[in-house]
Residue, then its C-alpha position, 0 to 999 in steps of 0.5 A: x227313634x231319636x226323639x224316644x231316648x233324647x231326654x235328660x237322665x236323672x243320673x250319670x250312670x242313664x245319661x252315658x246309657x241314653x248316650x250310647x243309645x242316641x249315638x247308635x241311633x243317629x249313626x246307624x249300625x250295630x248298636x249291640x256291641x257299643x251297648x254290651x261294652x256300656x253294659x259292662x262299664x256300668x256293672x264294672x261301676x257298680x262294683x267299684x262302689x259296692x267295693x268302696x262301701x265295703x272298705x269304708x265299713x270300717x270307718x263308718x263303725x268307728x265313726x259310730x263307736x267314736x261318737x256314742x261311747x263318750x255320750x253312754x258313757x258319761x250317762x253311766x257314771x252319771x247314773x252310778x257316781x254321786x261324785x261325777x253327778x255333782x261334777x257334771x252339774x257344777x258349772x265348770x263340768x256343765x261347760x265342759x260337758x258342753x265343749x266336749x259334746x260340740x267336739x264330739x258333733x264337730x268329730x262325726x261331721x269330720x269322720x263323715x266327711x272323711x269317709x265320704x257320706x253326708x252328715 
């Protein structure tokens, strides 16, 4: 039985699992209470994430919001303002469109970071 459940697992959350496993195995006993308490510390786990994801929902929107609006909305006053067009392909505006977009990529990588998500 030993060999059966004597494999790396893939995750942190199967390898404690197969752990407890392999340890009730070899010392003999019991092995329903050992099980119960991983059981209970993996859902007390899962929870915690779920309750992470749910305060970092915030963030994520804003994120989202703070990295879409500046891009929407000088598409906008570009399509509707001959002023702004001719502003945004003079060359000063076209560097300054550009410096503007690699701050707003550098700030999404940032904001990701921050909440933790990968970019």
């Amino acid at each position: 039985m030993v060999e059966a459940v004597d494999v790396p697992g893939d995750g942190a959350h199967l390898r404690l699992a197969l752990t407890v496993i392999l340890t009730s195995a070899r010392l003999g006993g019991s092995a329903a209470p050992a099980i119960d308490r991983t059981a209970a510390t993996l859902r007390q786990r899962a929870a915690d994430a779920d309750e992470r994801s749910v305060h970092a929902a915030q963030a994520r929107l804003s994120a989202h919001v703070l990295t879409a609006v500046p891009v929407f909305m000088l598409a906008l006053l570009m399509i509707g303002d001959a002023d702004v067009r001719s502003a945004a392909m003079s060359p000063t505006g076209v560097v300054c469109i550009g410096v503007g977009m690699m701050l707003n990529v550098i700030g999404w990588i940032w904001m990701r970071r921050i909440i933790g998500t990968r970019p």
